[in-house]
N, C-alpha and C positions, 0 to 999 in steps of 0.2 A: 829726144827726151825719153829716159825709160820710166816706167811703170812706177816704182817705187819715188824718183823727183817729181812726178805730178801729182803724185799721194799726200806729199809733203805741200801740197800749194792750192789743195783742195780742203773744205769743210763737210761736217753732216750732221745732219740735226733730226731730234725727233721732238718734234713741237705740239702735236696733235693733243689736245686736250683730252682725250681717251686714253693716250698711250697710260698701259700700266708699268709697272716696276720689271717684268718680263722683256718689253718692247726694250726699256731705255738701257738692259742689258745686253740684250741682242745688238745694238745699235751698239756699245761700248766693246763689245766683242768685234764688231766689224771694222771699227777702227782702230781697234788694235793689231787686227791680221791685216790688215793694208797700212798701215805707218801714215793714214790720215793725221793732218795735223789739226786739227781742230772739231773738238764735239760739242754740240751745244744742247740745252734741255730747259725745260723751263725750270724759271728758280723755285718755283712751288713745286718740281718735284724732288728737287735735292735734298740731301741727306747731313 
């Protein structure tokens, strides 16, 4: 298996009730440069 298909079958989340608006794009940027299939956040900090 390479790099990139276990990227796709993996999750990442920033959950931490401190994270700010920095954190949960730092964390959107790291799944976009690894092709992570799955970001989660909390819905209180969505937009």
């Amino acid at each position: 298996m390479i790099r990139a298909q276990l990227a796709r079958m993996i999750d990442h989340s920033v959950l931490k009730p401190e994270a700010v608006d920095r954190d949960i794009r730092a964390g959107a940027d790291l799944v976009r440069e690894l092709g992570v299939a799955f970001y989660c956040v909390q819905p209180t900090r969505r937009r």
